[in-house]
N, C-alpha and C positions, 0 to 999 in steps of 0.2 A: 720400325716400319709402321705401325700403331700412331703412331705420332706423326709421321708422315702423311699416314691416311683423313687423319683428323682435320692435319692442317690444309691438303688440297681438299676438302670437303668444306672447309669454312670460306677458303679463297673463291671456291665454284661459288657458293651462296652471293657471295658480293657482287662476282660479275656474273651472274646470272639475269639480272634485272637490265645489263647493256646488253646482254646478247641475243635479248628475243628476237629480234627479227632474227638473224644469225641462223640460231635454233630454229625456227619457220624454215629457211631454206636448207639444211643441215634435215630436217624431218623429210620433208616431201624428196630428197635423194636420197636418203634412204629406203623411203617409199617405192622409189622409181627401182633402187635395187632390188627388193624382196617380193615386189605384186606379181612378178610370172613368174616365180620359182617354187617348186615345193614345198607347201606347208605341211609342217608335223601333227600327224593327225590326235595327238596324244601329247599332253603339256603337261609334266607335274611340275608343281613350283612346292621350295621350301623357303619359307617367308622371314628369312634369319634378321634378328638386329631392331624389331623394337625396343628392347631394353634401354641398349647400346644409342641409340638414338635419341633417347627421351632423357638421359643421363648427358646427353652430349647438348644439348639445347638447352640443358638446365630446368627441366620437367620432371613430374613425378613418373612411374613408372605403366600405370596406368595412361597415362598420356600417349605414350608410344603405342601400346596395345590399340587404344582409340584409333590414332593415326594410322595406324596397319591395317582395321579393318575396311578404313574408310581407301582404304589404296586396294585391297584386295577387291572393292566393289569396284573403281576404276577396271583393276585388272579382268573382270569376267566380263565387263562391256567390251574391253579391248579381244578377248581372247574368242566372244561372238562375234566382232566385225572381221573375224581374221578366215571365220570359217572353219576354226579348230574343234574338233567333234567331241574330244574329251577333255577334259582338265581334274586332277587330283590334287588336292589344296592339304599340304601336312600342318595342318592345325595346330593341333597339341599332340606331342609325343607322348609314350608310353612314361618314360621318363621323368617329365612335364606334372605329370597325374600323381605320382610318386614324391618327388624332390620338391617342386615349388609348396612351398608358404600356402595355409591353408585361404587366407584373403586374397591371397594373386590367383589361385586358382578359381576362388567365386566370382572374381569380376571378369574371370576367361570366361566362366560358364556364365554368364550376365553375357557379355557379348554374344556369347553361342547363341542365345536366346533369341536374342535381336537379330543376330543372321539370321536363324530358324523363321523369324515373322517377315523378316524381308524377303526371302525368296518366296516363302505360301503366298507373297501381297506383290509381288514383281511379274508384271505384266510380260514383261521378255521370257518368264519360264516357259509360261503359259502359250504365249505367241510362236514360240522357237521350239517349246515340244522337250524344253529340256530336265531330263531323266534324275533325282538328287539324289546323293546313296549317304549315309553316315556309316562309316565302320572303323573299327578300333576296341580295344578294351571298356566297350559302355558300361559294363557295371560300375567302371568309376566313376561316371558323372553321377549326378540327380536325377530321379525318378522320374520329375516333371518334365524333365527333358528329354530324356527317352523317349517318352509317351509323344512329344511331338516332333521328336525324330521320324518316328514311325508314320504319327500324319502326314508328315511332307511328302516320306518315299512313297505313302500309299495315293498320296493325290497329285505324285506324278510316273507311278507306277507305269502306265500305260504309253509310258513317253519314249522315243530312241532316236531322236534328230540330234540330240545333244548328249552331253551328261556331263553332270558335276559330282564329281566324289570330296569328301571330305574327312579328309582322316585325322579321327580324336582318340586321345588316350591309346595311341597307336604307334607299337615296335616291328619293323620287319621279321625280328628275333621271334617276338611272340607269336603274331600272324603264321609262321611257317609252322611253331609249335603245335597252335588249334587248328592248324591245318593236316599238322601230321595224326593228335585225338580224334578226326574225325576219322579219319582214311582206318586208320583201327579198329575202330569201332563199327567200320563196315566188313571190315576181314572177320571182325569174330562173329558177325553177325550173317558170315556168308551172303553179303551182299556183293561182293565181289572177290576173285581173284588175286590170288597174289602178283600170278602173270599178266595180268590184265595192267598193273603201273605200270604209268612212265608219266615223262614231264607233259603231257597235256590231259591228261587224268589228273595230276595231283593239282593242275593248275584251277580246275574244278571246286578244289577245299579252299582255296582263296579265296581272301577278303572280296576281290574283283571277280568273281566269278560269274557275277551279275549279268555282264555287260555278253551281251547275245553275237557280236560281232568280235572278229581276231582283231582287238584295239586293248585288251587286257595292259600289254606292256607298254611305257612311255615311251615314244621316240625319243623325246627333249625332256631333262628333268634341271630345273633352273634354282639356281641359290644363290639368295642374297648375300648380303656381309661382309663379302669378301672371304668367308672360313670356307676350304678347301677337305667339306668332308660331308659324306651322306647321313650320319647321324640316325642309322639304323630304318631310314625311308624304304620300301618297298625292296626290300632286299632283291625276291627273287624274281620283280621283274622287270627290274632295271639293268640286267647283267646287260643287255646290247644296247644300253640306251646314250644318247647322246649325251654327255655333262657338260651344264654351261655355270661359270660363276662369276657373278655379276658383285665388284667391290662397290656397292652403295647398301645402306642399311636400307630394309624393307620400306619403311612410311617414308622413303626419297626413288624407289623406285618410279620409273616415268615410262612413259608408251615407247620411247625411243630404245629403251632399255630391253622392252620386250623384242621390238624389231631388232634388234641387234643379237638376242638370242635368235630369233629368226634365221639372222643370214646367216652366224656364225653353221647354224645346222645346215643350214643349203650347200655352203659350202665342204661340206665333209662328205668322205666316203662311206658310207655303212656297209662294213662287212659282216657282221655279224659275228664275229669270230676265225670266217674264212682265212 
């Protein structure tokens, strides 16, 4: 199947180059299908398959990384022209911070870097009011990063048209964990009740707790790669969320790509569990 995928992935590249027009009109009906329908007010994407991509073009792996970030800036343009209020980008996993190679980790945090100076200096934050949060396990990055994690959020503190989350060094395992330390720590400290829990209380110890409007949970949560698994993302508040998974590695995702997750959500019931 592997091999399969490789091979219709190499064939699209060839005739990609005859099909632009094709693609042009293929876009704009898609277009025509999705602009009066329901947008998801809440986007997480997990951005699977640089590796895998940079390995498959015959790049180093770094390369991919590159190309991924430069698609995720694509994707936040796309995900402002759509009207989408939130988006949660799963960066680096808890796992990620852990397991990889102590060089592939510094050139993640070299990137992060760069993200970090690009949004403080991106005119759309600014203009659009949009809100940037970092969270995850930060004591495994760098100190220096931290420190201008904290600049960003505080110099867009005041923001709520939009918001970008960005999840680094981050397990939904773990998150519910330091979610459940805190909620303890408030019982022994009779700051609150026992009776007083339930799920929109504990949803307060959340990474997401930030966000001042009921937009906490993803409607749409999108994965590249074609790998059909959550990978430990937002555990608890993805339980009613839409899953879409898209078989393209991340630095090949395209805007048609995201309208396609688009419609697939229009077209579904949400029950919630009903």
């Amino acid at each position: 199947m592997k091999l399969l995928r490789r091979l219709l992935r190499r064939l699209y590249k060839y005739l990609e180059v005859f099909m632009k027009p094709v693609y042009k009109v293929y876009e704009r009906w898609l277009w025509f299908q999705i602009s009066e329908g329901p947008m998801p007010k809440h986007v997480a994407i997990i951005p699977d398959g640089n590796r895998r991509w940079a390995k498959e073009v015959g790049k180093p792996i770094t390369y991919g990384y590159d190309a991924g970030y430069d698609r995720m800036k694509n994707l936040l343009t796309w995900i402002l022209e759509l009207g989408i209020k939130v988006v949660t980008i799963y960066a680096m996993s808890y796992e990620n911070c852990i397991y990889r190679s102590e060089e592939e980790k510094m050139y993640l945090f070299k990137l992060l870097d760069r993200a970090l100076n690009d949004l403080m200096n991106n005119s759309d934050v600014h203009e659009k009011k949009v809100r940037v949060r970092v969270f995850g396990r930060l004591d495994m990055i760098p100190e220096e990063l931290i420190a201008k994690i904290r600049k960003l959020e505080e110099l867009t503190k005041n923001y709520s048209d939009r918001y970008v989350n960005v999840a680094i060094c981050y397990g939904g395992r773990q998150e519910i964990v330091d979610a459940i330390k805190k909620l303890v720590n408030d019982l022994i400290s009779e700051k609150l009740s026992i009776d007083n829990i339930n799920e929109n209380l504990f949803e307060k110890y959340l990474y997401t707790s930030y966000i001042n409007e009921p937009l906490d949970e993803p409607d749409l949560v999108i994965r590249t790669s074609g790998e059909l698994r959550l990978s430990n993302f937002l555990l608890w508040q993805i339980a009613y969320s839409e899953l879409y998974f898209c078989d393209v590695f991340w630095p090949d995702f395209r805007k048609i790509d995201l309208w396609r997750a688009i419609r697939s959500y229009q077209r579904r019931e949400r029950r919630f569990g009903r």
